[in-house]
N, C-alpha and C positions, 0 to 999 in steps of 0.2 A: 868645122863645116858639116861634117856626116852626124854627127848630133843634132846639130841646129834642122838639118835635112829630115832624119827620123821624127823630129819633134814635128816638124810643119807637116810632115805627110800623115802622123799621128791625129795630129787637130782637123784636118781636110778629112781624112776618114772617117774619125768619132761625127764630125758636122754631116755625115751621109749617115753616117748610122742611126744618128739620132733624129733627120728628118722623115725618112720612111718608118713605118710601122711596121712590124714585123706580121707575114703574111696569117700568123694566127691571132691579131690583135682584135677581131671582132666577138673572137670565140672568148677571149680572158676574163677573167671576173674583175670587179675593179680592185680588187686586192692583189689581183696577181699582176696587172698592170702601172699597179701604184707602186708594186715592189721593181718593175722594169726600170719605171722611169727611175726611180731611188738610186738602181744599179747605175742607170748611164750619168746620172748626177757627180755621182761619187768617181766614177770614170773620170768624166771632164774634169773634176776636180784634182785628180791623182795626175794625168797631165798638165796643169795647172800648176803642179808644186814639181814638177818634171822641168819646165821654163823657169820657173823662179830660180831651180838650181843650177840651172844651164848661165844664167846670168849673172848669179851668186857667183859662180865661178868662171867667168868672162871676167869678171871686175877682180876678184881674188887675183888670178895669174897676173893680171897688169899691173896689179898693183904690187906683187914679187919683184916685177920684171926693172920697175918703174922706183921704186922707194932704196934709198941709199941708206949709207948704214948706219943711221938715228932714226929708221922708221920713215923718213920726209920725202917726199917727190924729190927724183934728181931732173931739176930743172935741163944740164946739158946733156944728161941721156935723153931726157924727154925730145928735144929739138934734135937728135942724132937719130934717134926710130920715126919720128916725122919724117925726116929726111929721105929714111931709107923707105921709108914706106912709099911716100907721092912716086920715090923714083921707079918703084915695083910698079906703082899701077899704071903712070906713063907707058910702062913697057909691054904691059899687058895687053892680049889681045882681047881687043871687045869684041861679043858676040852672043848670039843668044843659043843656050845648051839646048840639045837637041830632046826631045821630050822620048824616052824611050821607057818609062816606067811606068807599070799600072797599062800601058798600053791606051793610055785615050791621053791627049793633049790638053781638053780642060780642066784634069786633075790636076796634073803638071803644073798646068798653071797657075793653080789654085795653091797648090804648094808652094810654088815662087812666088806668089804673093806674100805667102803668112811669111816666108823665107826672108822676103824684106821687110821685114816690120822689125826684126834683130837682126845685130852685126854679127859677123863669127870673127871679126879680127878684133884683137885687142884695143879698148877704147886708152887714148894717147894724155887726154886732157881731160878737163871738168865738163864740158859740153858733148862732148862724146861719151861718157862714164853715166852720165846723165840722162842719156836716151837709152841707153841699156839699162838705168837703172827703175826709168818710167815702166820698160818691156815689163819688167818684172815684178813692180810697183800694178800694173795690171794685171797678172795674174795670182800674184797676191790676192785680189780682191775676189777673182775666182772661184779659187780656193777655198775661201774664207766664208764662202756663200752654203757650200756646203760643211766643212770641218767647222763648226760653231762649236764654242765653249760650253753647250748644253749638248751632250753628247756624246763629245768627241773631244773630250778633254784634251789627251795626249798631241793629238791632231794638231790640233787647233794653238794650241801653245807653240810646237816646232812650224808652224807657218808665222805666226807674228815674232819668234827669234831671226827666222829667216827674215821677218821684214825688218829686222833690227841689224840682223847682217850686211842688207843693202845697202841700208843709212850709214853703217860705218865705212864699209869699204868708199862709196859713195864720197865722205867727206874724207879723204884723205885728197883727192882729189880739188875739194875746196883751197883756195890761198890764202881765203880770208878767214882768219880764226873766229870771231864774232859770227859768222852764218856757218863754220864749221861746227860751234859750238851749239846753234840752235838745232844742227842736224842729231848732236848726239843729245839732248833734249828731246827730240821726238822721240827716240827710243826708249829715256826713262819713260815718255808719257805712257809708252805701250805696256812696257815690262812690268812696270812701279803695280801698277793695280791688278794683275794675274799673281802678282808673289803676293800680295796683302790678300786675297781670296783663296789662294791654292791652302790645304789643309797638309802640315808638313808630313803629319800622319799617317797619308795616304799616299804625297807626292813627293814623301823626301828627297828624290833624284831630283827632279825637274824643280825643285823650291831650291836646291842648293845652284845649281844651272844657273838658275835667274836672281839669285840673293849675288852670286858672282860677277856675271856678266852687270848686273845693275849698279857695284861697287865699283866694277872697271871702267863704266861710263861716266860715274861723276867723280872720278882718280884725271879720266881722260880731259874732263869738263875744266877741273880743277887746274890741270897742268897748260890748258890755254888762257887759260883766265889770268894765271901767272907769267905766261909769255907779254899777253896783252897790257898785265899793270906794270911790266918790264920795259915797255915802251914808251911810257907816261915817264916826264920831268920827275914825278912824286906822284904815287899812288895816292888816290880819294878815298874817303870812308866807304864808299860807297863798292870799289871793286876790292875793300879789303875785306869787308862782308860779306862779300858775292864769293869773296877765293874760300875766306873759314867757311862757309854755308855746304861749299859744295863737297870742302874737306872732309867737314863733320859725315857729312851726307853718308860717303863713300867708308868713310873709316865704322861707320853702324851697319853697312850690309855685307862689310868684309866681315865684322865679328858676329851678326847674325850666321854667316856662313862657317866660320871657325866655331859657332855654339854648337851648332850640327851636329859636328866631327864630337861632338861630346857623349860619354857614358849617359846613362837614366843617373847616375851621382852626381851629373857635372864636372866629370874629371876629363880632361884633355888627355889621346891618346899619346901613351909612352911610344908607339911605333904607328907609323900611317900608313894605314892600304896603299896601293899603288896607284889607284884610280883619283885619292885625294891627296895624291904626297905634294906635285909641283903647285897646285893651287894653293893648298894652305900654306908653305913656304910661301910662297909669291904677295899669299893674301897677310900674314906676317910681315913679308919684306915692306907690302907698298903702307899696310900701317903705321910702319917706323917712320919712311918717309912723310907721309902726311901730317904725323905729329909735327917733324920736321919743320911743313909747310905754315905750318897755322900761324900768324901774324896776332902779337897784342906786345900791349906796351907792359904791362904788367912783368915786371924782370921775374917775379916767384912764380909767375902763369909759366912762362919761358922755361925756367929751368925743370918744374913739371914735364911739361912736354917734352925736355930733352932727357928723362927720364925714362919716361914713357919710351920715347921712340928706341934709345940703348936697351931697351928692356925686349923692344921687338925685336930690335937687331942679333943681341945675345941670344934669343931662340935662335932665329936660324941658322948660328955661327956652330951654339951648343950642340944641335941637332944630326946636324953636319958630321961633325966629329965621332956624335956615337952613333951614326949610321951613315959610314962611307957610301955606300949603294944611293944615298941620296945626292951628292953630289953635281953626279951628272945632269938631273932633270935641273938644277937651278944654278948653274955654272957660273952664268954672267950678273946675275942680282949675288950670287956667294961672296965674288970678288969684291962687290960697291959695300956687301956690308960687314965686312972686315975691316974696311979701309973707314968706316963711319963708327965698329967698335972701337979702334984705337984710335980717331980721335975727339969722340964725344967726349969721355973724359975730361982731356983736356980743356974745352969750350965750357965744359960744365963750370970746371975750377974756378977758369976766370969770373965767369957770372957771376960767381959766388962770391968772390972777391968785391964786382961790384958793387954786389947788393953790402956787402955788410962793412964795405967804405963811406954806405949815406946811410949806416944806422947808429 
């Protein structure tokens, strides 16, 4: 509430500052007043990505508070914090605060205006996560008016991740995976074209960022899409396309992202920084899976890919081992792929057996 508060009395301030002229605005040159307005631009703008992240993390919290332990909305916590919630506000007394700040009442209430335009309580469900999520979908746009990509590179890039952030947390909230799935769709739309123009050169940080994040979104795309043809009598051609499409997608910007982490020789580091250790495991683990994921009828396509995927899995088991210290950061994907190195093997054998009982 005292954030949400600072932010609306922020915005109600800068909207006076910026409507009077400043009492030596007659005397400036237009250069020097071209440089004012530039200043209060970037202001408004800097409060701007001030709300985005006020709501970024509105949504964030609830969705801690709110997701059970596979990541999913717990539907009877959800109906338990409803609960407690209407009964708080039953209880509450209504009344209007008394205006003692700034000293004049039409600020006041100027600020409780903007004040109502976002929630400070955590939003419950999709329709409420939704209107926090437009708040900030607004000033996103703000933002954006001034941090343009000619410019303001850096800028500009951490506001359209943050507009990627909203869409994700946002769809965790969705129940329908088909429009949960188009929500994290908008975000490749964003992402996809900032990493294919950023020069790795220059932006190697922020191209590894988004070669990531953009592998995680079509991994995430990929594992509903597979929920969805789970639902189906018998998958179609058409969603087994869609599941390889998205597979492939995701398994090319994890390994753009692991070329990265590569010497000028192309040799893959024997030891990983700290800053890239749990990602490039992770970004490892989820390739194994993926290969995993890929559907063809092809029995030699098959047993490829389950090569491939033991071959990922074996790094991060091997890795593990000659650097205890990594352990910690990848705990829960260590355990899944231990249990996938012993017994890929196995699954392999038999294929093989198949195939060379119809040759």
């Amino acid at each position: 509430m005292e954030a949400r508060h600072c932010l609306a009395a922020a915005d109600v301030v800068f909207s006076k500052a910026g409507q009077v002229p400043s009492s030596e605005a007659a005397k400036e040159t237009d250069e020097a007043e071209q440089e004012r307005l530039d200043h209060l631009r970037q202001k408004k703008a800097e409060i701007a990505r001030c709300w985005v992240k006020y709501c970024l993390n509105l949504l964030a919290d609830a969705r801690k508070k709110l997701e059970d332990n596979i990541g999913e909305l717990d539907i009877d916590l959800q109906e338990e914090l409803k609960a407690e919630r209407k009964k708080q506000e039953d209880e509450k007394e209504k009344g209007r605060k008394k205006a003692v700040l700034f000293g004049s009442s039409d600020i006041y209430d100027s600020i409780l205006a903007v004040e109502e335009k976002a929630e400070c309580s955590l939003p419950l469900d999709f329709k409420e996560a939704r209107e926090v999520f437009l708040v900030g979908q607004n000033y996103i746009n703000e933002a954006k008016e001034y941090f343009q990509l000619d410019g303001h590179v850096t800028d500009h890039i951490e506001v359209i991740q943050d507009h990627s952030a909203l869409f994700k947390v946002l769809a965790f909230f969705e129940e329908d995976y088909e429009r949960r799935c188009k929500m994290h769709k908008r975000r490749i739309d964003m992402l996809e074209p900032l990493c294919k123009e950023l020069n790795p050169q220059y932006y190697l940080l922020i191209c590894r960022q988004l070669q990531f994040e953009i592998a995680d979104t079509y991994y995430e795309m990929m594992d509903l899409k597979v929920a969805i043809g789970n639902k189906l009598d018998e998958m179609d051609s058409h969603t087994i396309k869609k599941i390889n499409s998205l597979a492939q997608s995701a398994i090319k910007y994890y390994e753009m992202f692991l070329d990265s982490l590569r010497s000028p020789d192309k040799k893959f580091p024997e030891k990983l920084e700290d800053d890239v250790l749990r990602p490039a495991l992770v970004a490892k683990f989820h390739i194994a899976r993926l290969y995993g994921k890929l559907i063809t009828a092809d029995t030699k396509k098959q047993l490829e890919n389950m090569q491939t995927s033991l071959s990922h899995y074996t790094f991060v088991v091997d890795y593990c081992a000659n650097h205890e210290e990594a352990i910690k950061s990848v705990e829960t994907e260590l355990e899944l792929t231990k249990e996938m190195v012993a017994l890929l093997p196995a699954r392999m054998e038999r294929l093989r057996v198949q195939v060379s009982s119809f040759t």
